[in-house]
MARKEFI-979842 format. One record per atom (N, C-alpha, C): residue in one letter; residue number from 0; x, y, z. Coordinates in steps of 0.2 Angstrom, whole numbers, always signed. Example, Ala and Ser with C-alpha at 12.3 -4.5 7.8 and 13.67 -1.06 7.14 Angstrom:
<sites>
SITE|torke|loza|X|Y|Z
SITE|a|0|+66|-28|+39
SITE|a|0|+62|-22|+39
SITE|a|0|+66|-16|+39
SITE|s|1|+64|-11|+35
SITE|s|1|+68|-5|+36
SITE|s|1|+64|+0|+39
</sites>
This chain:
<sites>
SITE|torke|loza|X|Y|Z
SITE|x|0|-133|-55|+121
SITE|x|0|-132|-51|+115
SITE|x|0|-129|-45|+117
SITE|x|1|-122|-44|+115
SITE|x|1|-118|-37|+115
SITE|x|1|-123|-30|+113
SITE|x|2|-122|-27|+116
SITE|x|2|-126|-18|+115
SITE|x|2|-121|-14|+113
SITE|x|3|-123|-14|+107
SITE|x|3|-119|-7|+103
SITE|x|3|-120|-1|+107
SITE|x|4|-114|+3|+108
SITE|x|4|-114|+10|+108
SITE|x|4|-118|+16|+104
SITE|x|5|-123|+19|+106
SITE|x|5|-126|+25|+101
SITE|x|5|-121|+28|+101
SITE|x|6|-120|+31|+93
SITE|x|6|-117|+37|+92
SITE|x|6|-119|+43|+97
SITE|x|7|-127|+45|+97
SITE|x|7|-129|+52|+100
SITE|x|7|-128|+51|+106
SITE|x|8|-128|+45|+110
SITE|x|8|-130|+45|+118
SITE|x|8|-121|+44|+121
SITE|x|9|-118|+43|+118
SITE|x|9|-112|+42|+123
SITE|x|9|-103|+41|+115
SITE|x|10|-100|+45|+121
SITE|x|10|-93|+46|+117
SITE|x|10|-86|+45|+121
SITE|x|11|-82|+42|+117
SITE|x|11|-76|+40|+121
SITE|x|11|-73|+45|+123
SITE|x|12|-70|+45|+128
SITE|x|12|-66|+50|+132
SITE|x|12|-59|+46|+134
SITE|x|13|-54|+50|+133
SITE|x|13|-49|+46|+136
SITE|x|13|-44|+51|+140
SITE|x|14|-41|+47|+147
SITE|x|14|-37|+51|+153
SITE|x|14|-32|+50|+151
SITE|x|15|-27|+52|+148
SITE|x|15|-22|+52|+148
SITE|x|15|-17|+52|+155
SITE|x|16|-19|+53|+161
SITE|x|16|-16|+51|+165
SITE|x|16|-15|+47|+169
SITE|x|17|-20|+42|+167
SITE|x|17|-21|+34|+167
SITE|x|17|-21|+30|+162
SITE|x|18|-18|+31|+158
SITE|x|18|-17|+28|+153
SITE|x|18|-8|+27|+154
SITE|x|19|-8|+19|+153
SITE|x|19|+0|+15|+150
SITE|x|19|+3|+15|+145
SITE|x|20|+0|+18|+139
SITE|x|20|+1|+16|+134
SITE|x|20|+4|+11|+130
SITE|x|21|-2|+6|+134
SITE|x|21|-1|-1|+129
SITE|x|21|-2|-3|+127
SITE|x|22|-6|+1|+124
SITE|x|22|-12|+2|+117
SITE|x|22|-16|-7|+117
SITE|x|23|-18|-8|+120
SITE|x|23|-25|-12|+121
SITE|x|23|-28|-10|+121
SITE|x|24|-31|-4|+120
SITE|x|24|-38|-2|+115
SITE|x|24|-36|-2|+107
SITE|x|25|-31|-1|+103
SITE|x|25|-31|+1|+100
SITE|x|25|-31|-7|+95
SITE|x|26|-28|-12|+97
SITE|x|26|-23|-17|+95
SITE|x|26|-32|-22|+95
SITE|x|27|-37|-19|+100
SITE|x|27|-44|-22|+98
SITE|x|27|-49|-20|+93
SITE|x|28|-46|-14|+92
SITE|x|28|-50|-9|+89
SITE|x|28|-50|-14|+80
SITE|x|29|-52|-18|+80
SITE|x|29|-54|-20|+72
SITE|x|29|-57|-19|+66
SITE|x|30|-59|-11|+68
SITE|x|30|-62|-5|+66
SITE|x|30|-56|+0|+62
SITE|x|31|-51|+0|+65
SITE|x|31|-46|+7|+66
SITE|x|31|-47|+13|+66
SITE|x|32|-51|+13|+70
SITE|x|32|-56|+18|+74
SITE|x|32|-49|+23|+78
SITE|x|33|-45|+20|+82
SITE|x|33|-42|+23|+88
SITE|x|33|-34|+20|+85
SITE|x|34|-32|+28|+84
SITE|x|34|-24|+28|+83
SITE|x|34|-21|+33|+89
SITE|x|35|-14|+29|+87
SITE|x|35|-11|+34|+94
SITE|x|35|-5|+37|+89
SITE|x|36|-2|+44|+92
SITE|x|36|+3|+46|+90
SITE|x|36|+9|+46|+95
SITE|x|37|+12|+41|+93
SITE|x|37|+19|+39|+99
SITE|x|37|+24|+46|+98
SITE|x|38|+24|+51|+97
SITE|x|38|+28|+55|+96
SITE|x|38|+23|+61|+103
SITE|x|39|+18|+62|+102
SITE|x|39|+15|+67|+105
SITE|x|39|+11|+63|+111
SITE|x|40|+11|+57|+112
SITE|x|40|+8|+51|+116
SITE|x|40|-1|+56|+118
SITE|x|41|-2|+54|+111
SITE|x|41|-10|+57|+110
SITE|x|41|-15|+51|+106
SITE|x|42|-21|+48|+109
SITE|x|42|-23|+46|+104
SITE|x|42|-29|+46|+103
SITE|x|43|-30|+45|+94
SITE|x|43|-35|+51|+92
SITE|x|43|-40|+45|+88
SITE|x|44|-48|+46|+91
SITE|x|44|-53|+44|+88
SITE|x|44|-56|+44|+83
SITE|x|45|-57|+43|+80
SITE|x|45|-61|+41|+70
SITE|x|45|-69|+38|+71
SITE|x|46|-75|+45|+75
SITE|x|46|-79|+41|+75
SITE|x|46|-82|+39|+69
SITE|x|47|-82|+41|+64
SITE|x|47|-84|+37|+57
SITE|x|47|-83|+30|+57
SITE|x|48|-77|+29|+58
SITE|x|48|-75|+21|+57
SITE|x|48|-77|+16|+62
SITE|x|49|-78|+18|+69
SITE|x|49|-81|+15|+74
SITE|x|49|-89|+13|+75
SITE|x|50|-88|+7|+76
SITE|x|50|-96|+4|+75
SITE|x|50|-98|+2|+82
SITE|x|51|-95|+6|+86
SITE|x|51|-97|+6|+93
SITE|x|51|-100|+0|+97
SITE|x|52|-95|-5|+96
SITE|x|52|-94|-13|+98
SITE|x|52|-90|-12|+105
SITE|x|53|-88|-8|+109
SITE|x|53|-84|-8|+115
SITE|x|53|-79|-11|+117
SITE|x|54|-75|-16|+111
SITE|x|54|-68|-19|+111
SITE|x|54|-63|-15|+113
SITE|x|55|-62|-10|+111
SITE|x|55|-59|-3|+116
SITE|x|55|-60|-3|+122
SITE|x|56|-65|-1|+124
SITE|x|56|-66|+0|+130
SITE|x|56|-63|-7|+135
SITE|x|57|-63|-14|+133
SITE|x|57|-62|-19|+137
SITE|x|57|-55|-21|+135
SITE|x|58|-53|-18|+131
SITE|x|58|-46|-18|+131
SITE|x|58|-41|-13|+136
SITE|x|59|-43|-8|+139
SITE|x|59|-41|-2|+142
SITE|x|59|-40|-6|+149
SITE|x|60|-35|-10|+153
SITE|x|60|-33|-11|+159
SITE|x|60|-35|-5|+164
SITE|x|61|-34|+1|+164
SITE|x|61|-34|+6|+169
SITE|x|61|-41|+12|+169
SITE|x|62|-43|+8|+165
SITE|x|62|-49|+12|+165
SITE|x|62|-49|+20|+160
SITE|x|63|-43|+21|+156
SITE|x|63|-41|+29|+155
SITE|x|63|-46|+27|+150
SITE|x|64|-46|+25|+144
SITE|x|64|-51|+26|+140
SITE|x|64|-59|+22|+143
SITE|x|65|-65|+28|+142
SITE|x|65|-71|+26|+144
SITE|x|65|-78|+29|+140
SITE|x|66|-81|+27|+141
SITE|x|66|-87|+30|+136
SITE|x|66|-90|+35|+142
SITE|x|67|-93|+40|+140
SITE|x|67|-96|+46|+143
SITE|x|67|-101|+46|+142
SITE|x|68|-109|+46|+144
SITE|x|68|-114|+50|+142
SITE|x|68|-113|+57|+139
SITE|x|69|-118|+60|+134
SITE|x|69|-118|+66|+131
SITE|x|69|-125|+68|+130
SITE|x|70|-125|+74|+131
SITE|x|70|-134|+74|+131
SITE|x|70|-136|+76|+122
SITE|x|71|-141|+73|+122
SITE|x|71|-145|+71|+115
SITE|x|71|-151|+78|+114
SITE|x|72|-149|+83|+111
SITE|x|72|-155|+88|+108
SITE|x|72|-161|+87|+106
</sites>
């Protein structure tokens, strides 16, 4: 069984200088959660709409988008 992502305990990050931009995260994203701005080659997450299913993440070839631990108060 696939493990959802917690909102409090981990959040996406992305390296833009490992990123191809060939939006395989985005193109997984079933959600539309993660859009890109092809003018400013920026792209930008929507965690409201993300239901934190990690299709993004296995969509990213080079590893530039990844989830991060964050600490929980």
């Amino acid at each position: 069984m696939q493990e959802r992502m917690s909102r409090q305990r981990v959040q996406l990050a992305w390296d833009p200088t490992n990123c191809l931009h060939c939006f395989g995260c985005t193109t997984r994203c079933m959600q539309q959660a993660l859009t890109v701005d092809h003018e400013r080659s920026t792209l930008s997450y929507d965690i409201r709409k993300c239901i934190r299913c990690g299709n993004c993440l296995r969509g990213c070839p080079t590893g530039a988008l990844h989830a991060e631990a964050v600490q929980v108060p």
